[in-house]
C-alpha positions in Angstrom: -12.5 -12.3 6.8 -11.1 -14.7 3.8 -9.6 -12.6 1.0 -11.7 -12.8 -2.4 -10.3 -14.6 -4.9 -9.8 -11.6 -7.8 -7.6 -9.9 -5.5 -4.9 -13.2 -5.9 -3.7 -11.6 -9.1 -2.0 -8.5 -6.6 -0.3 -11.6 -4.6 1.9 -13.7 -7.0 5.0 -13.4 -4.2 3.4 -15.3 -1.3 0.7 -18.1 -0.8 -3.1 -16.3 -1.4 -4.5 -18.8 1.2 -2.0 -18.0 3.8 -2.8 -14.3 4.0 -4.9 -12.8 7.3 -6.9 -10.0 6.6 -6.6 -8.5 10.0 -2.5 -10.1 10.9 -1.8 -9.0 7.2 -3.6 -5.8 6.5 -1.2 -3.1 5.7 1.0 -5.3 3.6 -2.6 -6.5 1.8 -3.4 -2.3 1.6 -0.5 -1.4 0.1 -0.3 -4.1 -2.1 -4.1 -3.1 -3.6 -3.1 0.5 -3.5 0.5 -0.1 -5.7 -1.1 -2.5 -8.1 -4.9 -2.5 -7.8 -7.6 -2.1 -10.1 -10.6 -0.1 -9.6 -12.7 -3.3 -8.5 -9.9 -4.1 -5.8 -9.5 -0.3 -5.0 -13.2 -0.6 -4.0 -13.2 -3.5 -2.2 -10.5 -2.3 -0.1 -12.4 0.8 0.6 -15.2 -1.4 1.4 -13.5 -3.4 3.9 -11.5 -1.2 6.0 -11.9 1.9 7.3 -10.3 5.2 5.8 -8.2 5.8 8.8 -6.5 2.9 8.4 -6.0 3.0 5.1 -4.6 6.6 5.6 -1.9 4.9 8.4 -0.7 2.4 5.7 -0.3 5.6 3.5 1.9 7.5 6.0 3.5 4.4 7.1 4.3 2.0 4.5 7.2 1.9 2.3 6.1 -0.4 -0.6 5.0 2.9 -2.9 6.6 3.8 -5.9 7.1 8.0 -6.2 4.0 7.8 -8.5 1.6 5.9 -6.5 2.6 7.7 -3.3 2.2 10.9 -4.7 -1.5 10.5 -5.8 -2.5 8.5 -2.6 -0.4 11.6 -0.9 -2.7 13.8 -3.0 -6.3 11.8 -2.6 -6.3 11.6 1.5 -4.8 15.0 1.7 -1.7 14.1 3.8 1.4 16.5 3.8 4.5 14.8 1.9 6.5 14.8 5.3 4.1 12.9 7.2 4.8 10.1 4.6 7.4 7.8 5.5 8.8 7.0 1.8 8.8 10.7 1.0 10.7 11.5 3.5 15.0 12.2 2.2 16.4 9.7 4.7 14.4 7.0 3.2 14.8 8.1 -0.4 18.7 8.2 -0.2 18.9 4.7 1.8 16.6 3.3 -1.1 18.9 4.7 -3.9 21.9 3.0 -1.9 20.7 -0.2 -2.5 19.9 0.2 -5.8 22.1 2.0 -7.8 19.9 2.2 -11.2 
């Protein structure tokens, strides 16, 4: 399935036309959930299941404490079945970036 075109604006860091929505999926899911609209939200919502969107959820570690936390919130998942919540994670991320 070929990406539609108004979700480029969520993809300035890599070629639009290069992306595969079935190799690329959970980096294309948690980019809509970080930085989408309400139009991409739905789309997304439209296009894959909720299961897998609830993986990329638990497994992904692109989510700022905000986003995380209402996604966290919205499919009902417990905070340490998330992979970014989790303290190992949190400490290694603040090691890298000191501010």
């Amino acid at each position: 399935m070929k990406l539609p075109r108004f979700l480029k604006k969520y993809f300035w860091d890599v070629e639009f036309p290069r992306l595969d929505s079935k190799k690329d999926s959970s980096y294309i899911t948690a980019r809509i959930l970080e930085y989408g609209d309400v139009k991409a939200i739905r789309w997304l919502f439209r296009a894959l299941p909720k299961g897998k969107i609830k993986e990329v959820v638990r497994k992904s570690r692109q989510f700022s404490p905000k986003s995380i936390n209402f996604w966290s919130l919205f499919f009902n998942i417990k905070p340490n079945q998330i992979e970014c919540l989790r303290r190992s994670y949190q400490k290694t991320q603040k090691s890298h970036w000191p501010h």
